[in-house]
Each structure stands twice: as C-alpha cells, then as structure tokens.
C-alpha positions as a Markdown table, in Angstrom:
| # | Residue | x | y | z |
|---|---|---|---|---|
| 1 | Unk | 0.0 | 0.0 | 0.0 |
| 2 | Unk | 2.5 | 2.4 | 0.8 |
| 3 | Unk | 4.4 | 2.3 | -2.2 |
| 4 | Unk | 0.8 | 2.9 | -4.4 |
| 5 | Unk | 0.7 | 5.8 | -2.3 |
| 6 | Unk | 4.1 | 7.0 | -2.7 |
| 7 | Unk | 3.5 | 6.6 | -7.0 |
| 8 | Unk | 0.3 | 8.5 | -6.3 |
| 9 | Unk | 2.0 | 11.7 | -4.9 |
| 10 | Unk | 4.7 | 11.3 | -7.4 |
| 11 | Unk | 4.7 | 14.3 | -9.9 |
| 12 | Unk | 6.9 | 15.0 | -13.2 |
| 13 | Unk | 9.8 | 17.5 | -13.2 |
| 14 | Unk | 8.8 | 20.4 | -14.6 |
| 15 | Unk | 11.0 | 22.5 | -16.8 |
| 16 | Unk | 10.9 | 25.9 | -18.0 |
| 17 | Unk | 12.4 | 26.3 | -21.9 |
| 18 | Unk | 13.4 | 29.7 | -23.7 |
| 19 | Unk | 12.0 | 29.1 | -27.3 |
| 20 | Unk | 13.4 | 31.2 | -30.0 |
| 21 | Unk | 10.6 | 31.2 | -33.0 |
| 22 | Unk | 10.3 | 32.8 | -36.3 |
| 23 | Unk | 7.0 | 32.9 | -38.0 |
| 24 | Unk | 6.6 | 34.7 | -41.4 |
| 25 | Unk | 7.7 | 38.2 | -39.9 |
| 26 | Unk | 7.6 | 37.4 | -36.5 |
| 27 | Unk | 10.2 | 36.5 | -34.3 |
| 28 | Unk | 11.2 | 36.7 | -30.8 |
| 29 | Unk | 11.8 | 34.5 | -27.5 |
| 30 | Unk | 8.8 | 32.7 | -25.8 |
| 31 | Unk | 8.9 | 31.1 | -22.3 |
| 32 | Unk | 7.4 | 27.5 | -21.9 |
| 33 | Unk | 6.7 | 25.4 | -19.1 |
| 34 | Unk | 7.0 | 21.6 | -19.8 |
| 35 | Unk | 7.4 | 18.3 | -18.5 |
| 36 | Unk | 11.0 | 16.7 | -18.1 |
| 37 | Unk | 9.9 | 13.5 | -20.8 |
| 38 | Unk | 8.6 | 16.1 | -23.0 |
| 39 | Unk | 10.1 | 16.1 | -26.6 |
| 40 | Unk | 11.2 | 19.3 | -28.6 |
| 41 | Unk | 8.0 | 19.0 | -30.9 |
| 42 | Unk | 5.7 | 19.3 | -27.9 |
| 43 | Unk | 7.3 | 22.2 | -26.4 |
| 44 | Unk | 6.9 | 23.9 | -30.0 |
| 45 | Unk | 3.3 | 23.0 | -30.0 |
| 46 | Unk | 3.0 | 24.7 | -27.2 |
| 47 | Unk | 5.3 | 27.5 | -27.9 |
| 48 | Unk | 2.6 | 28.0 | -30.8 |
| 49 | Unk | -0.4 | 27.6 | -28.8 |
| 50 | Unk | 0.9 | 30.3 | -26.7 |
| 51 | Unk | 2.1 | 32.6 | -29.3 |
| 52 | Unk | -1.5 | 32.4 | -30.5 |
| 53 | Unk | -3.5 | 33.5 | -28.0 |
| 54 | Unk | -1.5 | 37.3 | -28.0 |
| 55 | Unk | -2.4 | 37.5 | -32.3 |
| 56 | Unk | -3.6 | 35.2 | -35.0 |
| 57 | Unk | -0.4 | 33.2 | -36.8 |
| 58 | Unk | 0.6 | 34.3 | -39.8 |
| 59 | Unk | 0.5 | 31.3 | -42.8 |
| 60 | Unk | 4.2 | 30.8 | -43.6 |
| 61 | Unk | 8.0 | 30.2 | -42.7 |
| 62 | Unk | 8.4 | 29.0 | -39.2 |
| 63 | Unk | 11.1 | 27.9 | -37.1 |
| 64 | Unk | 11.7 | 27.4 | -33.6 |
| 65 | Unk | 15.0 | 26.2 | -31.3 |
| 66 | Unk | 15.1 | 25.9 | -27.8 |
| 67 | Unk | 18.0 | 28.0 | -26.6 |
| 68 | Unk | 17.5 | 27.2 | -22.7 |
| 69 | Unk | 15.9 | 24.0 | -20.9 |
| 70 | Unk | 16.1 | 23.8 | -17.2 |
| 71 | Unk | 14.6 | 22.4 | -14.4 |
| 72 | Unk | 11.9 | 24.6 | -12.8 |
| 73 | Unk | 10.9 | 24.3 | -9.1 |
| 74 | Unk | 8.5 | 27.7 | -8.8 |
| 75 | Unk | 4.7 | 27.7 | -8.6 |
C-alpha cells in the first residue's frame, strides 16, 4: 500500500524552456513550461499555442529552437 501511495503523490519534473521562433515576420523568445519527458516537438506545439493567443499566426515560414531547458521548481 505504501508504495501505491508513494506513485500516487509522485509528480513529473517540470521545466521551464526559452524558445526562439520565427514565424513569417515574427520573431522573438517565448517562455514555456514543460514536462522533463517532454520532446522538442511538444514544447513547439505549445510554444505555438501560446504565441497564439496574444495575435492570430501568420501562414508561412516557421522555425523554432530551444535556446534554454532547465529544471523549474516555482509555482
């Protein structure tokens, strides 16, 4: 029993990435919080996801490389 309990409070790592995009004419750095198993192409999906809520993405060139991946113990 204890160690089901022990799996049940276990949580994944979270990590915090710096994602440098290009798409069409826009480009910048966009902060992501992920999980530690996480692969790159999730972290752009969500890179994306968040990049769309500010404005509507533009059809076109796109590009995105993680420039920072670290583990990330805040809130």
């Amino acid at each position: 029993m204890a160690l089901k309990l022990d799996k049940m409070y276990e949580t994944e790592q979270r990590q915090r990435c710096v994602v440098k995009y290009q798409i069409a004419t826009y480009s910048g750095e966009e902060i992501v919080y992920c999980d530690a198993n996480d692969d790159n192409e999730i972290v752009f999906a969500k890179c994306k996801r968040q990049l769309s809520r500010d404005i509507p993405l533009p059809f076109g060139y796109q590009s995105f490389n993680i420039i920072e991946r670290e583990d990330y113990y805040g809130d």
